[in-house]
C-alpha positions as CSV (number, residue, x, y, z in Angstrom):
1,X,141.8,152.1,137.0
2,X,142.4,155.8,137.0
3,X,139.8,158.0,136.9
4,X,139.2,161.3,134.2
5,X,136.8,162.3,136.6
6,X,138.2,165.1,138.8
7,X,135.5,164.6,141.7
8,X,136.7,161.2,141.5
9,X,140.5,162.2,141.3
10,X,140.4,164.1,144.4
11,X,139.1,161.5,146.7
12,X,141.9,159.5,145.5
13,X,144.3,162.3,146.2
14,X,142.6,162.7,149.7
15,X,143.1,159.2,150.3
16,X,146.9,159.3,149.9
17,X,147.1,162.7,151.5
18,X,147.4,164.9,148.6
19,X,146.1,168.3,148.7
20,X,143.6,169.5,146.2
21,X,144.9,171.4,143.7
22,X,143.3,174.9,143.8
23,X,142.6,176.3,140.6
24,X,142.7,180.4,140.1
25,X,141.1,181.3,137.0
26,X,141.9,184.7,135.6
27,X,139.8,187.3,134.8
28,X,140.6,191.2,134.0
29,X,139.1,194.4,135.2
30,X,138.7,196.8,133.0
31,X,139.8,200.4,132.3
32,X,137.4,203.5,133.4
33,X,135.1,205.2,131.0
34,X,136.5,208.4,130.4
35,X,133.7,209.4,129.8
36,X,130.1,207.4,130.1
37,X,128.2,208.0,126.9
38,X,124.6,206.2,127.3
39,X,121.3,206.1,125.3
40,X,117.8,205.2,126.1
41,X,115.9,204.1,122.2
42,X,112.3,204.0,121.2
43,X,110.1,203.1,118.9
44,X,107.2,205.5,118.5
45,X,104.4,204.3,115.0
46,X,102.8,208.2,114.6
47,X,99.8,208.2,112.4
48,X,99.7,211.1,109.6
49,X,96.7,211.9,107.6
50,X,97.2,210.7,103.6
51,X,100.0,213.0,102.5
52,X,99.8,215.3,105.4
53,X,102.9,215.6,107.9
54,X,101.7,217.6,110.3
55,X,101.5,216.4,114.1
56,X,98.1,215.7,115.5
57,X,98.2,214.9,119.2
58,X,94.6,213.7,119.2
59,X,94.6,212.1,115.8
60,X,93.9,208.2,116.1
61,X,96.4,206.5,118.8
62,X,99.0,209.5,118.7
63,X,98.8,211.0,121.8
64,X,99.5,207.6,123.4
65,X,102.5,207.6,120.7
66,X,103.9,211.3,122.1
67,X,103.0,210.2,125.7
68,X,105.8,207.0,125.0
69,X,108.9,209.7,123.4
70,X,108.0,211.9,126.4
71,X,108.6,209.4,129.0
72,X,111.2,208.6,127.2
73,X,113.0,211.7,127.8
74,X,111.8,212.5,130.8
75,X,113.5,208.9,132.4
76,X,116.5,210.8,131.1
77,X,115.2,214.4,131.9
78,X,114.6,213.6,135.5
79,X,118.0,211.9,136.5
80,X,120.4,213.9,138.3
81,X,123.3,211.7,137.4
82,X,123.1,212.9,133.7
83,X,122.9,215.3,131.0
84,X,121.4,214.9,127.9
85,X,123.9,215.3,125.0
86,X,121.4,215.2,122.2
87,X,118.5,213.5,120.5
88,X,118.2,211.9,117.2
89,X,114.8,210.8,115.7
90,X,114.8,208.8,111.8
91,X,111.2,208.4,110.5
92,X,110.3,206.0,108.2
93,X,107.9,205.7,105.3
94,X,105.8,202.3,104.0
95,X,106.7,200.4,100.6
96,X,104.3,202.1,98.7
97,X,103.9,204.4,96.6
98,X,106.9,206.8,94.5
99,X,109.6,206.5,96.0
100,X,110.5,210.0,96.1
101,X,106.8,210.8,97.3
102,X,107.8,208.9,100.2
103,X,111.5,210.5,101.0
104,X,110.0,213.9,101.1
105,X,106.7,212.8,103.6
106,X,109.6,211.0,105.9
107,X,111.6,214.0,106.0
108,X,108.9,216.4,106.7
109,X,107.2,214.3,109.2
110,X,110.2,213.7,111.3
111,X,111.1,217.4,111.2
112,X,107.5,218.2,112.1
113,X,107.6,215.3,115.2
114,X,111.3,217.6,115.7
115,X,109.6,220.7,115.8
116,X,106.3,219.6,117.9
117,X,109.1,217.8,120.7
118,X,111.4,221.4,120.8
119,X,107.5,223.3,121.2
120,X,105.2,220.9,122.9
121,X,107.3,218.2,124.6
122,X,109.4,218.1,127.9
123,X,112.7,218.2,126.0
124,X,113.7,222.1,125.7
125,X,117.3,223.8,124.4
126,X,118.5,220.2,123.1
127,X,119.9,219.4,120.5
128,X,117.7,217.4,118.0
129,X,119.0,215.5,114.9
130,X,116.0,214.6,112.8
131,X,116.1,212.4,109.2
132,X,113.6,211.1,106.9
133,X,114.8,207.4,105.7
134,X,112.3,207.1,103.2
135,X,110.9,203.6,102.4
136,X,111.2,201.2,105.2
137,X,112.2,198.4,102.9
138,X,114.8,196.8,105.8
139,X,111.7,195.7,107.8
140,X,109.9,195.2,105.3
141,X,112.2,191.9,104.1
142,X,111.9,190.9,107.8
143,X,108.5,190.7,107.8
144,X,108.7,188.9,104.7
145,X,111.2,186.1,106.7
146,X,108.8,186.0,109.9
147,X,105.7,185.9,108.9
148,X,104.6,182.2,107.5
149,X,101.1,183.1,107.1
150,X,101.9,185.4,104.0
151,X,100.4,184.6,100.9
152,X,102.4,184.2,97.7
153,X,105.5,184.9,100.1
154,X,108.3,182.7,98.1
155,X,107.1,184.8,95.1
156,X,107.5,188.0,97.4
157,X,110.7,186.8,98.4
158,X,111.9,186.4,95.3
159,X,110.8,190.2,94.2
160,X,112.6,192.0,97.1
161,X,115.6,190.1,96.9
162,X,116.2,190.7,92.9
163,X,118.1,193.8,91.3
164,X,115.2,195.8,90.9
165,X,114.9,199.4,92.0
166,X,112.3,199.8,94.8
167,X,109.0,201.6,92.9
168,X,109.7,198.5,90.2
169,X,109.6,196.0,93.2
170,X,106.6,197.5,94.4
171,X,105.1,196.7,90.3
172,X,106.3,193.6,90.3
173,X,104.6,192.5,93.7
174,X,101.2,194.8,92.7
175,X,101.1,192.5,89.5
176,X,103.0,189.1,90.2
177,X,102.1,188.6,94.1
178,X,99.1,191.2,94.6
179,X,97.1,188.7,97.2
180,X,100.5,188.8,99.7
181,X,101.0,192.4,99.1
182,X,97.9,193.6,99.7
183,X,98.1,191.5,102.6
184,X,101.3,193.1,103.8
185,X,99.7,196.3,103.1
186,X,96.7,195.6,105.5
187,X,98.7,193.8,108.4
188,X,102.2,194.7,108.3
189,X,102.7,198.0,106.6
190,X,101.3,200.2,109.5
191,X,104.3,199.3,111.8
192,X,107.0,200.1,109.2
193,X,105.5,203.6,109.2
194,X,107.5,203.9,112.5
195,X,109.9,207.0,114.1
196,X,112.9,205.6,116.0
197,X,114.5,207.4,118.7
198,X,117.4,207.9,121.0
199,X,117.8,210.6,123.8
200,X,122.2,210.3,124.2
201,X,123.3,211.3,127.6
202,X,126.5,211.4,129.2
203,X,126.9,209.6,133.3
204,X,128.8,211.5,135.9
205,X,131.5,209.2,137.6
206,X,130.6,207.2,141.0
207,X,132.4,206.2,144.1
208,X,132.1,202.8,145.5
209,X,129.5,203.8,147.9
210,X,127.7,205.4,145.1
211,X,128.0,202.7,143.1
212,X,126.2,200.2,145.4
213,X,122.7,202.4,145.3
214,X,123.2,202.8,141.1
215,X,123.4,199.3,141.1
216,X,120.0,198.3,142.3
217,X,118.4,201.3,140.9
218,X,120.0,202.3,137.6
219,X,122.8,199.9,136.6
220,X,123.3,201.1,133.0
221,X,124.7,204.3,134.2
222,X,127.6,202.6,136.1
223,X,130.4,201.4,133.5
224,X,132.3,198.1,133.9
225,X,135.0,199.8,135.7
226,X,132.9,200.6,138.7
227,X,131.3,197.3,138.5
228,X,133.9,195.6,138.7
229,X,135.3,197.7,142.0
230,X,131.6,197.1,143.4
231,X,132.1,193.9,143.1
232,X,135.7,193.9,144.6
233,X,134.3,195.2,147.6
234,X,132.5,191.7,148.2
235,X,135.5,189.6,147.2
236,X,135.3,188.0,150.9
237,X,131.8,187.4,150.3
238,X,131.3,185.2,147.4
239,X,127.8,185.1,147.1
240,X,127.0,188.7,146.7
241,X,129.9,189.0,144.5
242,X,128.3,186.5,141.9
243,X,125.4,188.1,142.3
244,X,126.9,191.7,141.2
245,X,128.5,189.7,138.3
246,X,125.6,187.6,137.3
247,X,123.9,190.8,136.9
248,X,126.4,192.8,134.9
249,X,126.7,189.3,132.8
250,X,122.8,190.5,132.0
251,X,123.2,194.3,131.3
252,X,126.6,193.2,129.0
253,X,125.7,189.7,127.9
254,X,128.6,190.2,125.1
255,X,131.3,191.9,126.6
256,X,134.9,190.1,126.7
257,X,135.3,191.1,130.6
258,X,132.4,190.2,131.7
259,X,132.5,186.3,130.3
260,X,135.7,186.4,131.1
261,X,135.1,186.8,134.6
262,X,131.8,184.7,134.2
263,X,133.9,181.9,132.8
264,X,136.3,182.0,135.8
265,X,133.6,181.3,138.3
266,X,132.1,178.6,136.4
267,X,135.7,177.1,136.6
268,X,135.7,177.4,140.4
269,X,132.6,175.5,140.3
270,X,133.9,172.9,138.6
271,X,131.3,173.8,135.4
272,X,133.7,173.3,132.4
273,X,131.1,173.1,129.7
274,X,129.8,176.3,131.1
275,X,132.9,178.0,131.6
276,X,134.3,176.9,127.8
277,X,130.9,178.2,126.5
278,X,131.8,182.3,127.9
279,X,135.2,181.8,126.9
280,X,134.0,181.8,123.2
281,X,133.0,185.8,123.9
282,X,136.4,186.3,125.0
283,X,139.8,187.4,122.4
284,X,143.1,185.7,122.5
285,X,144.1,186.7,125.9
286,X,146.5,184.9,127.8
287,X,143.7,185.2,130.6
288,X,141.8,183.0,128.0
289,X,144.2,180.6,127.5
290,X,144.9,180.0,131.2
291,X,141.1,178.9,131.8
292,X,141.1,176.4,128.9
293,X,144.2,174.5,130.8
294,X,141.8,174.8,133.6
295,X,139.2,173.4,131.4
296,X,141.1,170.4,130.0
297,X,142.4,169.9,133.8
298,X,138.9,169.7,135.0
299,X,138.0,167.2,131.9
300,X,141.3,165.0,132.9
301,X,143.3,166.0,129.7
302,X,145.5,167.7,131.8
303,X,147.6,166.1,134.6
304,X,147.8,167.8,138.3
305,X,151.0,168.0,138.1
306,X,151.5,170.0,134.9
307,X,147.6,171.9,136.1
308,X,150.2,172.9,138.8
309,X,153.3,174.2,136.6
310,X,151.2,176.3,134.3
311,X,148.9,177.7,136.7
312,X,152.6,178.6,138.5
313,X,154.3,179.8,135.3
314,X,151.3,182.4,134.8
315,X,151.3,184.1,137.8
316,X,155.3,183.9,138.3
317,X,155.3,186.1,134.9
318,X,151.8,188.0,135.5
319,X,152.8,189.2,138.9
């Protein structure tokens, strides 16, 4: 009986004094940042006095809300490493209402929050991009999805998915569904009255050495690149460099490198369902294709012997 097995396989080649075959995933490093563009968002839910836009620091729970954008920029602010490019702030308006009542409070609320930050707040001689949105009708439909507990919700479904414009959706829930939209109004509309924010910044470049203290304090403002050479500093010491990569793997859970790389340890430990699961993250490279032979060897679809000639082939021609 022959074995698919590879744990299996290799006592049987130890038995007949075989050699393992040692598989070398591939992985690629990739290029440096020219230049390390980074952003640190918010979400900030201001509260205005009806049809008033101006800021009011002690009005209801907004001085906690200006306390969280200053923070914000002062994370930023106080980082020697950077310096801050610009900052953009889009303000939102509730469902309710005209809709072109709404457009103008957005748009004068979020210049009044820009105004208040360039006067009151600890961001000075920066560049602020402010917009009113208007209606917040895109979170709005979300709540409408997560939310079970809505009244009349198919019905409200139904309204803000149709070819109406927005003030005749509003009628048509008022009238058709008014128990689920007052509801909405009373527990959900408050949040979509919300100001989101980014402060942009750009990341001087690091050395290695550099690198190593960024890493454990402020990892987003290394890029992949110097990662990557972090990591190859350690590549006699296997354990801290899985632990540089597992990390990376959390800060860029999507990026084609990095499951790339993931995927090629989980092949040196054998883990092919692991290993096939990153490779899904990762384009048509011929890195890619290499570590799915490596996959099939380590599920027995794959001899040893032709393991051996392709894992050969690839590095003849790669190197």
């Amino acid at each position: 009986n022959v074995s698919t097995e590879r744990g299996e396989e290799t006592l049987c080649r130890l038995r007949n004094s075989e050699p393992e075959l040692r598989l070398t995933p591939a992985f690629r490093v990739p290029v440096a940042e020219v230049v390390k563009v980074r952003e640190e968002r918010g979400t900030a839910y201001l509260r205005f006095v009806v049809d008033k836009w101006d800021i009011r620091p002690d009005y209801m729970t907004n001085k906690a809300e200006l306390d969280k954008i200053n923070q914000t920029i002062d994370l930023v602010r106080n980082d020697p490493n950077v310096q801050i490019r610009k900052m953009t702030i889009d303000g939102y308006a509730s469902p309710e209402g005209n809709v072109e009542h709404n457009m103008m409070l957005s748009v004068n609320r979020t210049n009044a929050l820009r105004e208040y930050l360039l006067n009151y707040g600890t961001l000075h001689n920066v560049n602020i991009e402010a917009k009113g949105m208007g209606e917040n009708w895109k979170d709005f439909r979300e709540v409408l999805y997560t939310d079970r507990n809505i009244p009349q919700i198919d019905k409200l479904r139904g309204i803000i998915n149709s070819n109406a414009d927005d003030d005749e959706k509003e009628r048509m829930m008022r009238k058709e569904a008014n128990e689920g939209f007052i509801y909405c109004v009373n527990n959900h509309f408050p949040k979509l009255r919300c100001t989101n924010y980014a402060v942009e910044y750009t990341v001087r470049p690091f050395t290695v050495e550099e690198s190593e203290q960024i890493f454990e304090t402020r990892p987003i403002n290394l890029s992949l690149n110097e990662i990557y050479m972090l990591a190859d500093k350690y590549k006699g010491n296997p354990e801290r460099y899985n632990e540089i990569m597992s990390k990376a793997s959390l800060i860029y859970p999507k990026d084609p490198y990095v499951n790339l790389t993931m995927a090629s340890l989980a092949i040196k430990r054998k883990d092919a369902n692991e290993a096939e699961r990153l490779l899904k993250n990762v384009p048509d490279w011929p890195e890619k294709q290499l570590n799915q032979f490596m996959i099939d060897y380590l599920r027995g679809k794959i001899s040893r012997k032709d393991m051996q000639r392709i894992q050969e082939e690839y590095y003849g021609t790669s190197r």
